[in-house]
N, C-alpha and C positions, 0 to 999 in steps of 0.2 A: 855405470858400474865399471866397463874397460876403464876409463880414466880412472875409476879412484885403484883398481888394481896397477895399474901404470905406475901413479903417485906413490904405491907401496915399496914397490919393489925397488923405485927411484930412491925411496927414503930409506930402504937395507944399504943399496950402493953407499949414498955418501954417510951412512952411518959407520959404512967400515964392516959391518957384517961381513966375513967371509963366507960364512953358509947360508944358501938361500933356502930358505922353511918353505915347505908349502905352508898356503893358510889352513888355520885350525878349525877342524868341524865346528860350527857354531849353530846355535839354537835360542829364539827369541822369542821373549815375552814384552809384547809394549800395548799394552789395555787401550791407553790413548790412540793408538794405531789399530785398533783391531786386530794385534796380529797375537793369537795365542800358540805358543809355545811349537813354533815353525823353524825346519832347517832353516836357513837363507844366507846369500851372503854376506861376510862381514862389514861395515859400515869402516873407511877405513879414516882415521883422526889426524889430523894433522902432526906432520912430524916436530910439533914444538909444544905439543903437549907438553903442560908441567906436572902433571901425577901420573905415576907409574904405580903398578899390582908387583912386587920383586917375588917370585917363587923358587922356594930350596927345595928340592925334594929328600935333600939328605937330610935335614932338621925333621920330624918328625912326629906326632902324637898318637891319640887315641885311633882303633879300626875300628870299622864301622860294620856293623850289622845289618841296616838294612834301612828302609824308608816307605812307606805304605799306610795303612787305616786302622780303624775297628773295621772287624764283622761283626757285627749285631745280626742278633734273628733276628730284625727288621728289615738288615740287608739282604741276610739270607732271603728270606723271604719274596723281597722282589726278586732278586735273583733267580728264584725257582720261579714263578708268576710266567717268566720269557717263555716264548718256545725254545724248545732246547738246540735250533741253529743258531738262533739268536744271541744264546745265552753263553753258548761256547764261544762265538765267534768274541762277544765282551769279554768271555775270561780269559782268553788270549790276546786281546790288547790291553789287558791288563797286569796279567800274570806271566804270557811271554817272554823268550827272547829272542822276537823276529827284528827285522828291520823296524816293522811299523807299531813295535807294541812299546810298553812305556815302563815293562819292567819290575811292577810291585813284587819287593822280596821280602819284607816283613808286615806281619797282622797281628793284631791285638784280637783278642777273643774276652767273652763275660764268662766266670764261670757263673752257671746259671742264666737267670734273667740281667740284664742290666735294667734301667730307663728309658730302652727305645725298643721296648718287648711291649704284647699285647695287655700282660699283665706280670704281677709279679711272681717268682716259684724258684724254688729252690728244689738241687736232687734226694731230697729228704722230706717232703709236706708230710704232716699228719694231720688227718680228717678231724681227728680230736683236739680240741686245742689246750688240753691238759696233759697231753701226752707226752714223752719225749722217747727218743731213741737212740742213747748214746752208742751200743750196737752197731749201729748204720744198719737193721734190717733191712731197712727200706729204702736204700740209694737207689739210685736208677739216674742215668742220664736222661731219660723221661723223652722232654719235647724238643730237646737238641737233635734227638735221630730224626726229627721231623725236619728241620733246615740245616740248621750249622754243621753236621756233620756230613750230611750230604755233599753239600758245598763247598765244606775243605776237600773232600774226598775229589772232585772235581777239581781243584784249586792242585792238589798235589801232582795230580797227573799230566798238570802242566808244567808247575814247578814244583819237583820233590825235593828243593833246598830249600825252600820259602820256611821263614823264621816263624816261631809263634808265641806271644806273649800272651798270658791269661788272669785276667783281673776279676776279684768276686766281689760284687755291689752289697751282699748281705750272705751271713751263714742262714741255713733254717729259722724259721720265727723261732720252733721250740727252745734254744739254745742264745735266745733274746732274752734281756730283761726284762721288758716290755709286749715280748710274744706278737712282734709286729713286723713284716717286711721292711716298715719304714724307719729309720731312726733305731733308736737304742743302742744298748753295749751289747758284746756276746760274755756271758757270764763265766767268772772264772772258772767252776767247774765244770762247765763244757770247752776247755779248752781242747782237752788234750780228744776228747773227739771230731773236734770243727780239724786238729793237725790230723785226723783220719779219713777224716770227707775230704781235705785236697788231696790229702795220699792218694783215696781213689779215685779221683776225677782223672788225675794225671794217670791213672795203671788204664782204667777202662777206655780213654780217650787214644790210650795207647792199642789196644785190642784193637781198635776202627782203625788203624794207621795212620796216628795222627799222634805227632810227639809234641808233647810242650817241651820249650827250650827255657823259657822265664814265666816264673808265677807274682807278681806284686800281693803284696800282704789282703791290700783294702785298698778300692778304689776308692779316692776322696774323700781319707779318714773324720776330715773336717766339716765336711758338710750331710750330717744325719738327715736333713730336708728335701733328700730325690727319695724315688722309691723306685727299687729299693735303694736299702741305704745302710751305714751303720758308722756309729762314732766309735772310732779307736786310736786311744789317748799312746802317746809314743810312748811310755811306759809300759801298760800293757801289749804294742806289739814285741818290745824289745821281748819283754817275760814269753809272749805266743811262741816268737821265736826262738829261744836261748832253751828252752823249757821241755817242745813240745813239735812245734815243726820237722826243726832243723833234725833234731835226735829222730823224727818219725820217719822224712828223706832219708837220712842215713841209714837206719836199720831195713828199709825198704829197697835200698840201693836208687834211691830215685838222685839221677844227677840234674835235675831243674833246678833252675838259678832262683834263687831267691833273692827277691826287690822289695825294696823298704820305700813307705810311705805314696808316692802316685796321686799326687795334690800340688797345690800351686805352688810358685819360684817365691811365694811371698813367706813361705815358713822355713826357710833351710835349716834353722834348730832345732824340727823334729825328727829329721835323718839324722843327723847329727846325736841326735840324744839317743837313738838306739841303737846305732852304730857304737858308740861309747860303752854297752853294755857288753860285756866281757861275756858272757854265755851265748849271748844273740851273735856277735861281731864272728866269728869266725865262720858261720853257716850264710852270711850276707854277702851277695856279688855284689849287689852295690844300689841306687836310688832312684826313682823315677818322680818326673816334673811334669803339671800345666802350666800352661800361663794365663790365668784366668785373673792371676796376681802377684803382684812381684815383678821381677824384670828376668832377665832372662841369662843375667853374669851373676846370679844365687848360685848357678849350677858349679860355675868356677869356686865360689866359697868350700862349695863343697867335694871338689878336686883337692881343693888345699888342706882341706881337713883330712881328706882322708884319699889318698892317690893312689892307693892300691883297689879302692873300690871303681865298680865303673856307674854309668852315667845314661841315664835313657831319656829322652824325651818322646812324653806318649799318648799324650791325649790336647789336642786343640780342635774348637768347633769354629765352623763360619756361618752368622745367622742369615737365615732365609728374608726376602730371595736371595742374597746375595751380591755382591759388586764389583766385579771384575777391577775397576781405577780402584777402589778402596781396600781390598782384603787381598788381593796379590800381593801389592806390595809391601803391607804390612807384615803378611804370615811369611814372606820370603825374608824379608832385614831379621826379623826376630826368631821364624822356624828356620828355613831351612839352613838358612844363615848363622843366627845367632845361637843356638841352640849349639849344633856341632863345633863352633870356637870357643865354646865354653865347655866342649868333653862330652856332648850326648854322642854315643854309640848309635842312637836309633831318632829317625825325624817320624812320628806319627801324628798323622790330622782324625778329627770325629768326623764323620764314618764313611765307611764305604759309599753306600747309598742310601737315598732319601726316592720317597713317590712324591706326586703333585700336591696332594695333601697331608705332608710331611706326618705319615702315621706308619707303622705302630708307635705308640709311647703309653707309659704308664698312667693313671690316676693319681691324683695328689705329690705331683714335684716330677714325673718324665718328660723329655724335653720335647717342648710341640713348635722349637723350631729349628731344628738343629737339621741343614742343609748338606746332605751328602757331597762326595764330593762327583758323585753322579746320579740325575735325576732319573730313574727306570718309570716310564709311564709305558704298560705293556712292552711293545718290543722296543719303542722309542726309547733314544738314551741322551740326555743335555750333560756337558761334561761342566760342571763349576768351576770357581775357582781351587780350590782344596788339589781338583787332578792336576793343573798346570804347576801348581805350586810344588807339589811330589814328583810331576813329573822331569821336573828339570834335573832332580837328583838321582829318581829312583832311574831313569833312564841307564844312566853313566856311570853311577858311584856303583859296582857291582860289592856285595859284601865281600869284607877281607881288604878293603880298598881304605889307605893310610890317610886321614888328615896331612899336610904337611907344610910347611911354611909360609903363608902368603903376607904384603903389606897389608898392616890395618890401618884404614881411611874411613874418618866420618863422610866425606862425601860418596865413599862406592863403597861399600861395604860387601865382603867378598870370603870364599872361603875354597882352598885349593884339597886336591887330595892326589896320590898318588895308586894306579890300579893293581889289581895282582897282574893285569896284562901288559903293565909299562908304563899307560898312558896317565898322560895328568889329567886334570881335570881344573877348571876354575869355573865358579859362581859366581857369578857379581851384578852387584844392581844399583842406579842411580838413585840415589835416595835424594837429589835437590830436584829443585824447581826448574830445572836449565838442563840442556844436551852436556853432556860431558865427552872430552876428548882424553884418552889417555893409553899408556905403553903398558906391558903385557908383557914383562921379561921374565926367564927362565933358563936355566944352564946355557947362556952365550946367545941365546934366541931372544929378540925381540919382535914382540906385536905388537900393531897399533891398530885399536880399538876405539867404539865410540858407542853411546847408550844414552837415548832419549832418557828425560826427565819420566822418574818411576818406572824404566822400564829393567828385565833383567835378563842376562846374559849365559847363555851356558858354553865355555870354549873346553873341547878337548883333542889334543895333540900327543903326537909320540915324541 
């Protein structure tokens, strides 16, 4: 390693560099190498590299909000399962920001049950299944004071800036057409109370000290077949919203951001078509993506369309067990990567964590193999791929922290950002079959860098 630092500093002289850099902190993912997501030193390339990364920090895009998980009460759950040294010592390499923790600043929450809950419940059941309660009598945050809230509450007092996005899998059965957690519509005249059960979700969740910052309308409009679940055609969000939300936030004074649609990069003209609606459009911050379909430059469609809105990426899973050579590198080119070059504000993976026996999950359509991105078997903890993948970002990218110009290259595919502390920051990862050698320039600095075939790179410099 003296030699290739030699070789470096050799190859600034005859490049004419006037200012010698130190080398940039760097941090390394190479599966093939076993080495998951490790300081080490830079690998240094040969000075006749022919691809170069160029990075502007004055050209400029979207900020970023943050990069992290679901909490599911499933996670929660293990979560609480630890002993509580245990448990803490996890939510501060996770939620941290020491030397050795990895920095999660944003979480996605279910309002309610999602999929990967014991069963399915809404903060409204009624025992009677002819009954309804437009009222909201009987709201209750119910079985969240039993994990999830606990667990934020924990999670805050680590990080009291930590973001929170909150997605609802299904309103109440009674407010179904169908009178079923799974599938249906929520009928039109229960509208303008389903926009009073998020009103309170978001007040009483505030009571616990726990603020949502982004609500999505419906998780996975398109797919009535998880449980719970519920189809909601972009027409009727536009109307929920333009109609009945948006006016109910407002009179309530709630300032949560409202996110249109939260399903895959394969329909971009269902944002689009409620975004289009003149009553909806002014109450929407902007649209959330999986990638379960589609690619992952829908999100840019929808930049174009509509630029004043923003952009979230918020739910991808990796199936058990898992494959370090196979789902790194993929969730890195397309999430962590491709996502924010396309305007997502936010990089989220499914979920937090999963046990040995990938449970809890629903009956009829909950996912029984959706791999955390940490396996908790009592105090034991296996980190997957999902946390390498996060953590290369959530590490460094602190939110408030600028996208900003890097080259785009099919063979290293890469994405730079500038911090509110100075520092830049670049991702990059070999996406060929072969070692690549290549330069790393930036206002008058260059580096010379190298990255095994699929592996990936995190460099940041002041």
């Amino acid at each position: 390693m003296k030699l290739r630092i030699v070789l470096f500093l050799f190859y600034l002289l005859i490049s004419g560099c006037k200012n010698t850099p130190q080398l940039p902190e760097f941090w390394l993912t190479d599966p093939k190498s076993d080495i998951l997501f490790q300081q080490t030193e830079q690998a240094i390339s040969s000075s006749e590299a022919n691809l170069r990364i160029q990075i502007d920090p004055n050209q400029s895009f979207q900020t970023m909000d943050g990069f992290g998980f679901t909490l599911s009460q499933g996670s929660a759950q293990h979560l609480l399962a630890m002993s509580e040294e245990s448990r803490q010592t996890l939510l501060q390499e996770l939620f941290g920001s020491g030397e050795n923790d990895v920095r999660i600043s944003y979480l996605r929450l279910s309002v309610a049950a999602s999929d990967l809950n014991e069963f399915p419940f809404s903060y409204d059941d009624l025992k009677d299944s002819t009954a309804i309660d437009p009222d909201l009598e009987h709201f209750s945050l119910s079985y969240d004071t039993l994990d999830v809230i606990p667990v934020l509450q924990e999670i805050l007092k680590i990080n009291p800036e930590i973001k929170l996005m909150a997605s609802p899998w299904s309103p109440p059965a009674w407010m179904k057409d169908n009178k079923d957690t799974r599938g249906g519509s929520l009928l039109e005249k229960f509208e303008p109370a389903y926009a009073q059960y998020l009103v309170r979700y978001i007040q009483e969740m505030s009571e616990h000290g726990i603020r949502i910052d982004a609500l999505t309308i419906q998780n996975e409009p398109f797919h009535p077949g998880n449980n719970p679940s519920l189809l909601m055609l972009p027409e009727q969000q536009a109307r929920f919203i333009g109609r009945y939300l948006g006016p109910a936030f407002q009179d309530a004074g709630i300032d949560t951001k409202i996110v249109v649609y939260d399903h895959n990069a394969d329909r971009p003209d269902y944002p689009i078509t409620v975004m289009q609606d003149s009553l909806a459009n002014p109450f929407i911050d902007g649209s959330a993506f999986h990638l379960y379909g589609g690619t992952i430059d829908a999100l840019s469609e929808l930049h174009e369309a509509f630029p004043d809105k923003n952009l979230y990426f918020t739910e991808q899973w990796v199936g058990a067990p898992g494959n370090m050579e196979g789902d790194i590198p993929w969730h890195v080119k397309n999430l962590l990567i491709g996502a924010p070059r396309n305007w997502a504000k936010t990089v989220l993976e499914w979920n937090l964590s999963s046990n040995p026996s990938l449970t809890p999950h629903t009956d009829r359509g909950g996912c029984d193999r959706c791999l955390g991105a940490i396996t908790i078997d009592g105090d034991e903890v296996t980190r997957n791929p999902a946390y390498y993948v996060i953590a290369h970002g959530s590490k460094f990218v602190d939110p408030g922290s600028k996208r900003i110009s890097s080259t785009e290259l099919v063979e290293i595919p890469n994405v730079a950002y500038l911090t509110p502390e100075g520092k830049i920051v670049l991702i990059a990862h070999n996406d060929t079959d072969s070692p690549i050698d290549f330069l790393i320039e930036s206002g008058g600095l260059t580096f010379s860098a190298s990255l095994n075939s699929k592996a990936t790179g995190t460099w940041i410099w002041e």
